[in-house]
C-alpha positions as CSV (number, residue, x, y, z in Angstrom):
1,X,0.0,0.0,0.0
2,X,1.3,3.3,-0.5
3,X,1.7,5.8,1.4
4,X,0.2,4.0,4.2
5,X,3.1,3.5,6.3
6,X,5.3,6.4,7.8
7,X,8.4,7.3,9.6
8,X,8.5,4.4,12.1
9,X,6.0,2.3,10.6
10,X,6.4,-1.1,8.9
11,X,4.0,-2.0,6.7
12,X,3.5,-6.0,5.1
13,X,1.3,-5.8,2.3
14,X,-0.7,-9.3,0.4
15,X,-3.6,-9.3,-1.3
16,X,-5.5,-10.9,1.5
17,X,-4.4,-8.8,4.5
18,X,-2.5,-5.6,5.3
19,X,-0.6,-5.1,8.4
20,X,1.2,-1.9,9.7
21,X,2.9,-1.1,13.1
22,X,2.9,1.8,14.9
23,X,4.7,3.6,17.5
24,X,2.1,5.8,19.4
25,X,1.9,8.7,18.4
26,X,-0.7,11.4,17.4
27,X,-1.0,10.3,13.8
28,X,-1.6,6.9,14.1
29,X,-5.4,6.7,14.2
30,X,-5.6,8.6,11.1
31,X,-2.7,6.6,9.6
32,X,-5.2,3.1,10.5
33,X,-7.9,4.8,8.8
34,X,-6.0,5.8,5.9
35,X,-4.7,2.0,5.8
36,X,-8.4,0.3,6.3
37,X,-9.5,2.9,3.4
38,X,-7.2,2.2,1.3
39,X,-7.3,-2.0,2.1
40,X,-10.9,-2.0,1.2
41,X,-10.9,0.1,-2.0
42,X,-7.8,-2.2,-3.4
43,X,-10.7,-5.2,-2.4
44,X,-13.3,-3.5,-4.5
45,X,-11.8,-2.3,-7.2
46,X,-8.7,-4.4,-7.7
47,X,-9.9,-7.8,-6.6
48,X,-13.8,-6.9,-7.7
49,X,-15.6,-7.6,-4.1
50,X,-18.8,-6.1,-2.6
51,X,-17.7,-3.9,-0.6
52,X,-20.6,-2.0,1.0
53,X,-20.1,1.6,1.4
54,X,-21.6,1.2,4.8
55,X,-18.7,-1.6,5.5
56,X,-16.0,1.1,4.3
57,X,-17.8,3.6,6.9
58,X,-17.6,0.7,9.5
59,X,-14.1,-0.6,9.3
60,X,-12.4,2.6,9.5
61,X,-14.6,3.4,12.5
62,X,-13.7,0.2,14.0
63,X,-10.2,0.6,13.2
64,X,-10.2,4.4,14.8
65,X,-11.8,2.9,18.6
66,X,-9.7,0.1,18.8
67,X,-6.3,2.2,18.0
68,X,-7.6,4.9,20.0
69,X,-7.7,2.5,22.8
70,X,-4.2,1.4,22.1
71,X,-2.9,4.7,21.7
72,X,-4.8,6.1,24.9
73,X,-4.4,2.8,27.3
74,X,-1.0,1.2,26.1
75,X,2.6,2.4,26.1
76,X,4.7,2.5,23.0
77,X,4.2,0.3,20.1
78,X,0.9,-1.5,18.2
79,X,-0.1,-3.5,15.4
80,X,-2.4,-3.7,13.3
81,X,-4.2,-6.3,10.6
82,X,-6.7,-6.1,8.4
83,X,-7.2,-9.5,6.4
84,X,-10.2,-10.7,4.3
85,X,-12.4,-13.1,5.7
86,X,-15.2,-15.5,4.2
87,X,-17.8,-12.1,3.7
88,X,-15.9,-9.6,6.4
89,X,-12.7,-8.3,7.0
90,X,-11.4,-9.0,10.5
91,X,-9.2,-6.0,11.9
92,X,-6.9,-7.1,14.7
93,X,-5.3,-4.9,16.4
94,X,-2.2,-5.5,19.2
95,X,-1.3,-3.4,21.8
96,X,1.4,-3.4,25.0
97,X,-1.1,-3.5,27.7
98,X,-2.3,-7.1,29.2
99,X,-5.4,-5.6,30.5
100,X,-8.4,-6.5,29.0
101,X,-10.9,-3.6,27.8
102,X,-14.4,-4.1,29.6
103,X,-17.6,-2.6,27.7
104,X,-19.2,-0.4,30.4
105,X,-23.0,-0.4,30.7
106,X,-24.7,1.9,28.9
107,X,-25.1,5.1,30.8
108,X,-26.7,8.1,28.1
109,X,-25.0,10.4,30.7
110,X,-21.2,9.6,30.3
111,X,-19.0,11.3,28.1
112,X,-16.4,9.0,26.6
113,X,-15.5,5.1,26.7
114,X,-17.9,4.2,24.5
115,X,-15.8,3.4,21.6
116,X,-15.9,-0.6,23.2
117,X,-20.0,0.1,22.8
118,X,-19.8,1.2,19.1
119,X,-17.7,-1.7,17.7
120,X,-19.6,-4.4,19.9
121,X,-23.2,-2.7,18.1
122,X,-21.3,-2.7,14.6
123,X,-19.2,-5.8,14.2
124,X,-20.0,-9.4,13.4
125,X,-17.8,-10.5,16.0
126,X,-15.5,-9.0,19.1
127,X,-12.8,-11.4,20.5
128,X,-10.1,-10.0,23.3
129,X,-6.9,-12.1,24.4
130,X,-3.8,-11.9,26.1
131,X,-0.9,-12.6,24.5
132,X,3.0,-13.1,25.0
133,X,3.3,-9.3,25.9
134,X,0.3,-7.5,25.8
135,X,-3.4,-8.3,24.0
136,X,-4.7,-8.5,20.4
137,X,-8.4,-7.4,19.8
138,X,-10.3,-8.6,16.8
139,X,-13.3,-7.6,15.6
140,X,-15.0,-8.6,12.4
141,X,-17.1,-6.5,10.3
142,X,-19.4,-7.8,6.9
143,X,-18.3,-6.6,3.5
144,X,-21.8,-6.8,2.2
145,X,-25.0,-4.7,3.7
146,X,-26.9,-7.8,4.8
147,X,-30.4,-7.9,2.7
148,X,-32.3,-9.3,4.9
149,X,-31.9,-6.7,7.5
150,X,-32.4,-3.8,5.0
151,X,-36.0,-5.6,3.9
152,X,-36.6,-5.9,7.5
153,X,-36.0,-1.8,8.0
154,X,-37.6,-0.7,5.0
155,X,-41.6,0.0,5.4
156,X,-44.0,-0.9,2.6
């Protein structure tokens, strides 16, 4: 991928997956969103799969919480991965901290932490474990709008 990775960055590039590691700084959410936008386009038009515009919205949201998190929660370095999936893109993302993020209750009055709220409500799947050093969360999110939910929303 072009341009994706910067000064301190390493970036592994195949056409199933994308991975890129950063060090912590300010730029990197952006950067992950850059990466999952750019991932997902090369899907559709290169490689000629549906991808949703809503699932383009979606990853790169999902992308943004999860290295928020990392950035905000975890010293130094993280990682992340974006690989194709049978229908969905699973992004994985590893940080330095061992402790696992807890999705608070929902609480309309709080301002913040709900970025563990937003990607449970979006994604397919949510999975959180320790590794080595450190944790790796993994969320997946469909490629396609699912039909069958859009029927069901749409009044006669």
């Amino acid at each position: 991928m072009d341009g994706a990775a910067r000064s301190g960055e390493q970036l592994r590039d195949g056409p199933l997956g994308v991975s890129a590691a950063y060090e912590g700084g300010s730029g990197d959410i952006a950067r992950g969103r850059e990466l999952a936008r750019d991932f997902l386009a090369r899907l559709r038009e290169a490689h000629g799969l549906p991808v949703s515009d809503r699932a383009m919205d979606v990853v790169q949201l999902v992308v943004s919480e999860l290295l928020t998190n990392a950035c905000k929660y975890a010293p130094g370095p993280s990682l992340v991965d974006l690989r194709l999936t049978g229908g969905g893109v699973e992004v994985s993302v590893w940080d330095s901290d061992p402790v696992l993020p807890v999705a608070e209750a929902p609480d309309p009055g709080r301002v913040g932490r709900h970025g563990l709220e937003i990607v449970l409500g979006l994604c397919r799947s949510l999975e959180v474990h320790r590794e080595a050093v450190g944790k790796r969360t993994t969320a997946e999110v469909l490629l396609a709008d699912d039909p069958h939910r859009e029927a069901a929303g749409r009044r006669p």
